[in-house]
C-alpha positions as CSV (number, residue, x, y, z in Angstrom):
1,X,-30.0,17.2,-22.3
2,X,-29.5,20.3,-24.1
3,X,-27.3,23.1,-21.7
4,X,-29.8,25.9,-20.9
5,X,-27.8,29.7,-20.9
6,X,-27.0,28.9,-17.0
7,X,-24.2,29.5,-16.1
8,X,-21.5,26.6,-15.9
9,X,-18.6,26.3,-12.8
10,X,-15.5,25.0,-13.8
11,X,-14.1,23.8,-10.8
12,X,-10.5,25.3,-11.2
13,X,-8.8,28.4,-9.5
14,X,-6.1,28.2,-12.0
15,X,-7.2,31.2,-14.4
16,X,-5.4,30.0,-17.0
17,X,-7.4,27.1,-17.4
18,X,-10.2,28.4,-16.6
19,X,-9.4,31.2,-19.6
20,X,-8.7,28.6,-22.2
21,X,-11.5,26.5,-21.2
22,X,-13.5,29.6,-21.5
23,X,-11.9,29.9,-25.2
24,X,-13.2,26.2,-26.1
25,X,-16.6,26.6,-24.6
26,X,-17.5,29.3,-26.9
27,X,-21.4,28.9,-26.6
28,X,-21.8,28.5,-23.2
29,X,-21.6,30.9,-20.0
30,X,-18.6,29.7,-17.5
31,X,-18.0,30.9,-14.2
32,X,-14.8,29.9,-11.9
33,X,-14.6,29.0,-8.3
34,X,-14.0,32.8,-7.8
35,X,-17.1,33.6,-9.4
36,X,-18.9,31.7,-6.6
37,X,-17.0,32.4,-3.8
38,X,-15.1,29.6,-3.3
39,X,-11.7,30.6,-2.4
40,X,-10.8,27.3,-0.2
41,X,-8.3,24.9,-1.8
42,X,-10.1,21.9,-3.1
43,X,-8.7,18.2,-2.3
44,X,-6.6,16.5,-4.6
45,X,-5.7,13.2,-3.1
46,X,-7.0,10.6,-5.1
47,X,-4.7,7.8,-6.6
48,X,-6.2,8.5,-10.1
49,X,-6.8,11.4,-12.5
50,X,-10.0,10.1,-12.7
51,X,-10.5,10.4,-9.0
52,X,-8.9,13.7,-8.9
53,X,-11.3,14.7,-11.3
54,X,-14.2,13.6,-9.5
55,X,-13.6,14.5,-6.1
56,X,-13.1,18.4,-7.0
57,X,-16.4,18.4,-9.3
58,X,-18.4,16.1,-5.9
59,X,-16.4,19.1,-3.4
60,X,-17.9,21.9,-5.8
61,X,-22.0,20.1,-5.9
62,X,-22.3,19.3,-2.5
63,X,-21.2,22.5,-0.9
64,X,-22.5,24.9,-3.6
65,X,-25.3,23.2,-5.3
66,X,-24.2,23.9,-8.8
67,X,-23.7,22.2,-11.7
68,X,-20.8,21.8,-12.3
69,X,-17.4,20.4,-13.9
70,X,-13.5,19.9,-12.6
71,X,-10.8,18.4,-14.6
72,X,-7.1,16.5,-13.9
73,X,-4.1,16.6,-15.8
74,X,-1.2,14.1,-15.7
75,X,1.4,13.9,-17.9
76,X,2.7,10.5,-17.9
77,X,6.8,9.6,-18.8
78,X,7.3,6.2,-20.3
79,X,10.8,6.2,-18.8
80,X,9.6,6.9,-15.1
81,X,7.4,4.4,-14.8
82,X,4.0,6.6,-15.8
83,X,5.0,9.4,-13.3
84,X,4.6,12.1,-12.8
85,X,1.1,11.2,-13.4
86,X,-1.2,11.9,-11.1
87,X,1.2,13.9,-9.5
88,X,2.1,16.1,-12.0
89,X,1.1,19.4,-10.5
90,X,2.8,19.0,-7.3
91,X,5.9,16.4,-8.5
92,X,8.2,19.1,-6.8
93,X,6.6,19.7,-4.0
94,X,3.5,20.6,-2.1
95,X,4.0,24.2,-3.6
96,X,2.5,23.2,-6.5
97,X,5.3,25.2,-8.6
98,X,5.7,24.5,-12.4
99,X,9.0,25.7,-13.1
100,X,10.7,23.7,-10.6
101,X,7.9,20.6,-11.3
102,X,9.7,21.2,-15.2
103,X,13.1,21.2,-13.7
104,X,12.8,18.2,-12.0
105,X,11.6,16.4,-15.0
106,X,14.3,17.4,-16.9
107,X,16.8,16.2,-14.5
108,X,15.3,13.2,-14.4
109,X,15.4,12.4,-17.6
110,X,18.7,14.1,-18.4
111,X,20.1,10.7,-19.1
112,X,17.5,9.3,-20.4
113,X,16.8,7.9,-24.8
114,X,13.6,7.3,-24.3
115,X,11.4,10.7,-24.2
116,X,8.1,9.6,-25.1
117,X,5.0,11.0,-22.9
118,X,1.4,11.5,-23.1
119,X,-1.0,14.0,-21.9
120,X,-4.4,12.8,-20.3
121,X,-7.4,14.7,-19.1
122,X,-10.5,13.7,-17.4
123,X,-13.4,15.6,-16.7
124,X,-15.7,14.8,-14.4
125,X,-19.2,16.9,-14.9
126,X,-21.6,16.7,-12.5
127,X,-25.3,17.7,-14.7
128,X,-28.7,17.6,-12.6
129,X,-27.0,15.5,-10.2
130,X,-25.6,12.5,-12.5
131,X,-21.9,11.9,-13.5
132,X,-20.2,12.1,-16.4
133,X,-16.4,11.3,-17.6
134,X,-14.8,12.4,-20.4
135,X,-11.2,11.5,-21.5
136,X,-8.6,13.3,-23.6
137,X,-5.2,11.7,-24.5
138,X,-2.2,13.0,-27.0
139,X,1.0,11.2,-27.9
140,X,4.3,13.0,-27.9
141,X,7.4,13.4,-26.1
142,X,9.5,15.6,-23.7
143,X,11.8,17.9,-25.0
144,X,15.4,18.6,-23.5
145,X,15.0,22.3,-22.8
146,X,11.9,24.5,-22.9
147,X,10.9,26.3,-25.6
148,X,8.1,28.8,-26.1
149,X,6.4,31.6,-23.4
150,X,2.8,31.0,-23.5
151,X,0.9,28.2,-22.2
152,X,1.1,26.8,-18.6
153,X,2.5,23.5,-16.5
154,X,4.5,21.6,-18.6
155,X,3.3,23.2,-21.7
156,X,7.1,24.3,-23.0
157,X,8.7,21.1,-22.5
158,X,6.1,18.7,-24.5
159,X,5.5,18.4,-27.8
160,X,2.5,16.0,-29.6
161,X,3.5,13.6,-32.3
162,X,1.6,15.3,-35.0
163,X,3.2,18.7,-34.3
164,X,6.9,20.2,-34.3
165,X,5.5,22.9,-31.6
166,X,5.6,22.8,-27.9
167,X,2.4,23.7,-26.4
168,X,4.1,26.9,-25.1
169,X,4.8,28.0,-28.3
170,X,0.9,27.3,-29.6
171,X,-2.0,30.1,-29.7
172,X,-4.4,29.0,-27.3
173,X,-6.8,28.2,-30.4
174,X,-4.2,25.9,-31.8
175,X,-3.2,24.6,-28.4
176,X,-6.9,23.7,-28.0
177,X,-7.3,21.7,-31.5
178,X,-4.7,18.9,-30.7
179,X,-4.5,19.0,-26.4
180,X,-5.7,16.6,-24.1
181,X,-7.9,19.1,-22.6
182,X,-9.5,20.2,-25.5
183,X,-10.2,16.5,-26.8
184,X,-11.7,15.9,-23.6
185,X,-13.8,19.6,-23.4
186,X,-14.8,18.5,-27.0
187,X,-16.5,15.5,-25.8
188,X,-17.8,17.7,-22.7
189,X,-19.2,20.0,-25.4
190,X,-21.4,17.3,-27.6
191,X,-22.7,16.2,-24.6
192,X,-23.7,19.3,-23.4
193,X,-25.4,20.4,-26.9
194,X,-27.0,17.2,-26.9
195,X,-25.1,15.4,-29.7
């Protein structure tokens, strides 16, 4: 099972991701749907993260051929009911913006006691033409205002349980010890090495 030095597609034109994914994937050789000329905007209309997930890594395999793997995100409010879950990167609006998906959040929970969120990731790698999930979840909660400049999505307004940081205000290699994603790109890696 062991990943020969071929070059992997991450299934994301977000470069950020695809940057700190790159980060926690030390070993191995990644490539993003730019790399591979995929320029179309994949589908993203499952009910689930785990059918987001899936149905950008099936999009990437059947019309390229290569193996490959695609991720989805939600972050999930106790106080709304799960949202805005699967929805999380367009809870504003079709645009898909973050600031205003982290200003709606806000407002919605600008009367709210009751913070507490968590962060899940699914990965969906599709590897000589079998599936393959992987899960990563973190505990925290949302924060009233944002603070910190780096990161990405909601990355300034959440903080994990077992930090006093936001995301934003994390090094990527921090960032990638205790997130969602990198718990689930962990898992993605063993699997890959053969573990």
């Amino acid at each position: 099972m062991s990943l020969e030095r071929k070059a992997l597609v991450f299934a994301s034109a977000n470069e950020h991701k695809v940057m700190e994914v790159s980060a926690k994937m030390g070993g191995f050789p990644l490539l993003g749907l730019k790399d591979i000329g995929c320029v179309e905007e994949i589908p993203e209309t499952a009910e689930t993260i785990e059918g987001n997930a899936a149905m950008k890594a099936r999009y990437v395999y059947e019309r390229y051929g290569v193996d490959c793997f695609a991720d989805d995100t939600g972050l999930l409010v106790d106080a709304l009911a799960g949202a805005p879950g699967v929805y999380s990167a367009r809870y504003a609006g079709p645009q898909k913006d973050a600031q205003a998906n982290r200003q709606l959040l806000l407002k919605n929970l600008s009367t709210e006691v009751n913070r507490k969120a968590h962060f899940k990731t699914v990965i969906c790698l599709i590897w000589k033409g079998q599936e393959y999930f992987f899960e990563g979840k973190v505990e925290g909660h949302v924060l009233r205002e944002e603070r910190g400049q780096g990161g990405f999505g909601y990355d300034s307004i959440f903080v994990a349980s077992s930090n006093s940081r936001s995301f934003a205000m994390m090094t990527t290699e921090e960032k990638n010890i205790l997130s969602h994603r990198g718990l689930a790109l962990k898992q993605l890696e063993t699997f890959l090495k053969g573990g």
